[in-house]
C-alpha positions as CSV (number, residue, x, y, z in Angstrom):
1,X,11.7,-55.6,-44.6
2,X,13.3,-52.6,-43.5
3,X,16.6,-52.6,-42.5
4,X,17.4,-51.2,-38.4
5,X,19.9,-49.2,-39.6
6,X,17.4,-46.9,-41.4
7,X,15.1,-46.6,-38.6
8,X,17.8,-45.7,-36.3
9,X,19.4,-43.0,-38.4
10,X,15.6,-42.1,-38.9
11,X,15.2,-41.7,-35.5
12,X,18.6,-40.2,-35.2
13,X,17.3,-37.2,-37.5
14,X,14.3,-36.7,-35.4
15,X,15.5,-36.6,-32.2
16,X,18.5,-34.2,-33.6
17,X,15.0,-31.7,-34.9
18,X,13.4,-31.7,-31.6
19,X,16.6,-30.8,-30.0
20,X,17.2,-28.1,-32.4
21,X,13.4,-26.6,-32.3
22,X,13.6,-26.9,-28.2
23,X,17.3,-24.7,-28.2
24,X,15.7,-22.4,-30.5
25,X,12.8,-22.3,-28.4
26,X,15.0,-21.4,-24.8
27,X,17.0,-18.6,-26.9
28,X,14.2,-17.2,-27.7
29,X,12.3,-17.3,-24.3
30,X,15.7,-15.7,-22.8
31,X,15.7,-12.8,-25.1
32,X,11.9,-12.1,-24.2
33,X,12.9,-12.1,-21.1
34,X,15.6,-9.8,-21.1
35,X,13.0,-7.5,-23.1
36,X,10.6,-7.8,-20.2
37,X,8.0,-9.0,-23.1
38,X,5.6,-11.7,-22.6
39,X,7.0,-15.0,-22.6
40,X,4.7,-16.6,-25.1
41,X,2.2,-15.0,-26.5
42,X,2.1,-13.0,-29.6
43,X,4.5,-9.7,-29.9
44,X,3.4,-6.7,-31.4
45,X,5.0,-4.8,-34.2
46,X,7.6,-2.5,-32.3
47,X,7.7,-5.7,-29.8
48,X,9.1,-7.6,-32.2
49,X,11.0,-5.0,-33.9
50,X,13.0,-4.5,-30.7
51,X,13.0,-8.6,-30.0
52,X,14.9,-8.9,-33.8
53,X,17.3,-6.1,-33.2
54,X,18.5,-7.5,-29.7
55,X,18.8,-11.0,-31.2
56,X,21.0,-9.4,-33.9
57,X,22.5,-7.6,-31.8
58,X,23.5,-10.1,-28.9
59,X,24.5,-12.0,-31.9
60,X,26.7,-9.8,-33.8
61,X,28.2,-9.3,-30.2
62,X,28.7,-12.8,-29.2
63,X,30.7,-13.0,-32.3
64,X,33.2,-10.4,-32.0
65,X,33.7,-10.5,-28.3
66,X,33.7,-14.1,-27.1
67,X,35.2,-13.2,-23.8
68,X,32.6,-11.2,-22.7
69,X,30.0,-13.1,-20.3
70,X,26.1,-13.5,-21.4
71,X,25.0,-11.0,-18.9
72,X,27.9,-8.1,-19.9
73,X,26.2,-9.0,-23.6
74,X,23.1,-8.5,-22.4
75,X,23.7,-5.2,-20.8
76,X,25.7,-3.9,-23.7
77,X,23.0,-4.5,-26.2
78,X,20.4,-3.0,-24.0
79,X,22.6,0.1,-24.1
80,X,22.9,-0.1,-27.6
81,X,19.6,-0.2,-28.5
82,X,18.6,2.0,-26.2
83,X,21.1,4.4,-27.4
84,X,19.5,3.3,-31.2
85,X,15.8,4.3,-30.0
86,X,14.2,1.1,-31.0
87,X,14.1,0.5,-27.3
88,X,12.7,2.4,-24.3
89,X,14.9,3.9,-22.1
90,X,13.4,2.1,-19.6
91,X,12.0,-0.8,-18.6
92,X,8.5,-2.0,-18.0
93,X,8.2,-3.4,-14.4
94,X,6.5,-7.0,-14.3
């Protein structure tokens, strides 16, 4: 017979997955956002070249300046890419 203890670290693991693919899933939804891109439907190629550089990008910024708040982040990637050219300089209106 199988022990409880397996099936609860079993179900442990699986809940901790579904957590993991639904945070995953927000992030992503937010960045789209920001990008004014379609929520969830497929991206194009320069869509998703601009969705990869602002997630590295709010990344790389999150790291080095932890003070700063998720909407000063937000603004100072959008600058930077802007300034980069893999975005437009402005945005499309919904």
């Amino acid at each position: 017979m199988v022990d409880i203890y397996w099936v609860l670290v079993g179900v442990a693991i699986v809940l901790a997955l579904v957590l993991i693919a639904f945070v995953i899933g927000v992030r992503r939804w937010t960045i789209r956002k920001a990008l004014a891109l379609p929520g969830h439907s497929r991206l194009g190629k320069e869509e998703m070249k601009a969705f990869h550089a602002f997630e590295n990008t709010d990344i790389k910024l999150a790291k080095n300046f932890p003070h700063l708040s998720a909407a000063e982040r937000k603004t100072m990637a959008h600058e930077l890419l802007r300034s980069k050219g893999l975005m437009p300089k402005k945005t499309k209106k919904r």
